[in-house]
C-alpha positions as CSV (number, residue, x, y, z in Angstrom):
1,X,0.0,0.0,0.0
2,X,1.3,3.6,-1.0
3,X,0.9,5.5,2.4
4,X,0.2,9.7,1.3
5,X,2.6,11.7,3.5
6,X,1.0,14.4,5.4
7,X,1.6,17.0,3.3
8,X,0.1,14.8,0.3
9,X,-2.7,13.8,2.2
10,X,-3.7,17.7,3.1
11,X,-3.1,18.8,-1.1
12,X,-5.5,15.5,-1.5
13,X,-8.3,16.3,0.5
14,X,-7.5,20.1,-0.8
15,X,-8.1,19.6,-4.1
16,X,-11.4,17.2,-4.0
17,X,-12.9,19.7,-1.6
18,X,-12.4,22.2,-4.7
19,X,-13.0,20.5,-7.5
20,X,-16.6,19.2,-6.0
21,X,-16.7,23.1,-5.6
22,X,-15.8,24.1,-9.3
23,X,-16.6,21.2,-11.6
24,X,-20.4,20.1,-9.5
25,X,-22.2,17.5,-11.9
26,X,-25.4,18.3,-10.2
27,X,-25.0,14.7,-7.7
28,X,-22.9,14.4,-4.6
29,X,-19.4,12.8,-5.3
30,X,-17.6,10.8,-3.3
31,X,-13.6,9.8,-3.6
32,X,-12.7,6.7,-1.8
33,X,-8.9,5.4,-1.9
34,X,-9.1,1.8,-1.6
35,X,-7.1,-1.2,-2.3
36,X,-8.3,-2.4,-5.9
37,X,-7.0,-5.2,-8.6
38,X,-3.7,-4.6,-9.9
39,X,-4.8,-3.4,-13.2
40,X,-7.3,-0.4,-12.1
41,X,-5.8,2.7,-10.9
42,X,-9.5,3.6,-10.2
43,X,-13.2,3.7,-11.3
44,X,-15.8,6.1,-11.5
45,X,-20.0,4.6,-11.1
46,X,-23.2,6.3,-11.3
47,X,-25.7,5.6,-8.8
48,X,-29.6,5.4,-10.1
49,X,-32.4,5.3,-8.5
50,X,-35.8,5.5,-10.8
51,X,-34.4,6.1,-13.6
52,X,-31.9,9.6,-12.4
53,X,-28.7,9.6,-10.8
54,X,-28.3,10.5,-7.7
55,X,-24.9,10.2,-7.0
56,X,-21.2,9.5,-8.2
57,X,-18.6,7.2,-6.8
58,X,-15.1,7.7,-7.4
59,X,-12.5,4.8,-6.0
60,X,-8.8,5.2,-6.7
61,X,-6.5,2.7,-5.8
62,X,-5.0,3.0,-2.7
63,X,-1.7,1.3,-4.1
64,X,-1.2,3.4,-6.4
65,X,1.8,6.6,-6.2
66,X,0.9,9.9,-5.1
67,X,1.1,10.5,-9.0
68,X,-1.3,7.8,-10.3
69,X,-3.2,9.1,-8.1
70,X,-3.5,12.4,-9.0
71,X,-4.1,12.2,-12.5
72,X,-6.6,9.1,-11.5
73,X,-8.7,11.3,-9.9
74,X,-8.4,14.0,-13.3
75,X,-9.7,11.2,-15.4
76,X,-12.7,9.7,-13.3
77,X,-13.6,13.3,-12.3
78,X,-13.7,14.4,-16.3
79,X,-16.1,10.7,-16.3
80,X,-18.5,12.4,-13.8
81,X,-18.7,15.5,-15.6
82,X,-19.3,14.0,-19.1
83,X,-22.6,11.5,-17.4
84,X,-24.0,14.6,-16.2
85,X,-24.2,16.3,-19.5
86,X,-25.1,12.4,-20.9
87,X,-26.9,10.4,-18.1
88,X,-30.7,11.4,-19.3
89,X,-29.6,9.9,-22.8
90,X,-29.3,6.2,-21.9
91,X,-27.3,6.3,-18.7
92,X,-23.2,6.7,-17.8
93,X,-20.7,5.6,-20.7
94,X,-17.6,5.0,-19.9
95,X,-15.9,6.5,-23.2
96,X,-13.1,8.8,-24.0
97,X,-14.5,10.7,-26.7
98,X,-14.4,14.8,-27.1
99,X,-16.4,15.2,-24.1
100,X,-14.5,13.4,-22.3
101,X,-11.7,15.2,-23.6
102,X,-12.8,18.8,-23.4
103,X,-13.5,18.0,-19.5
104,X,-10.1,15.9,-18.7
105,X,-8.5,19.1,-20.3
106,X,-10.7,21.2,-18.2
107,X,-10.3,19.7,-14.6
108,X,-6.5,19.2,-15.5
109,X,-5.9,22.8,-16.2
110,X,-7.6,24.2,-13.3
111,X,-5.7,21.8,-11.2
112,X,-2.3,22.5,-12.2
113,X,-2.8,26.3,-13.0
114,X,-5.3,27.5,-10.0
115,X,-5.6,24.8,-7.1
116,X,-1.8,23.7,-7.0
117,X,-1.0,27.8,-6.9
118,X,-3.3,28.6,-4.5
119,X,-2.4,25.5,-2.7
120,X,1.1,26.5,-2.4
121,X,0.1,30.6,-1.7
122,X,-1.7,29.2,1.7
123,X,0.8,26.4,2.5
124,X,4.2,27.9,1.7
125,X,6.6,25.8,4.0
């Protein structure tokens, strides 16, 4: 298991806080690290009940590097953000098409250029 130090764990919980703040699908999201098979970094499901969703799950893979991680939780938050704009047309997909795309860019941008700066601005050490 890849234990976060405690300066990883702190940007972790940081940066889910904000991005449930600034990319909202409409349902509650919730990130779990847990241990998962080797080949999953992590997973993103929709929760339905009568027909809407009311939630999203996100697990990441608690084995995984700080790293993985990271850009684990990118791609399955770009997933939740595409079944929002999708789920009333069939349900969740789990593709990697232009949506998709346009959102992974999205998330990964504001991580890297506004939440890691402002991270660092209220945490210098």
């Amino acid at each position: 298991m890849a234990i976060l130090n405690k300066r990883q764990r702190k940007v972790w919980y940081y940066l889910i806080l904000q991005l449930g703040k600034s990319f909202c699908p409409g349902v509650p999201v919730t990130v779990r690290s847990t241990r998962m098979s080797d080949k999953f970094c992590g997973d993103c499901t929709g929760v339905i009940k009568l027909g809407r969703m009311v939630q999203i799950k996100i697990r990441i893979n608690s084995d995984s590097p700080w790293n993985t991680r990271l850009e684990t939780l990118i791609h399955e938050w770009a997933h939740a953000m595409e079944w929002e704009a999708n789920w009333c047309e069939g349900g969740p997909k789990r593709e990697h098409g232009p949506t998709w795309g346009v959102w992974y860019a999205s998330i990964y941008e504001h991580v890297f250029d506004v939440l890691w700066d402002e991270w660092h601005e209220k945490n210098d050490d």
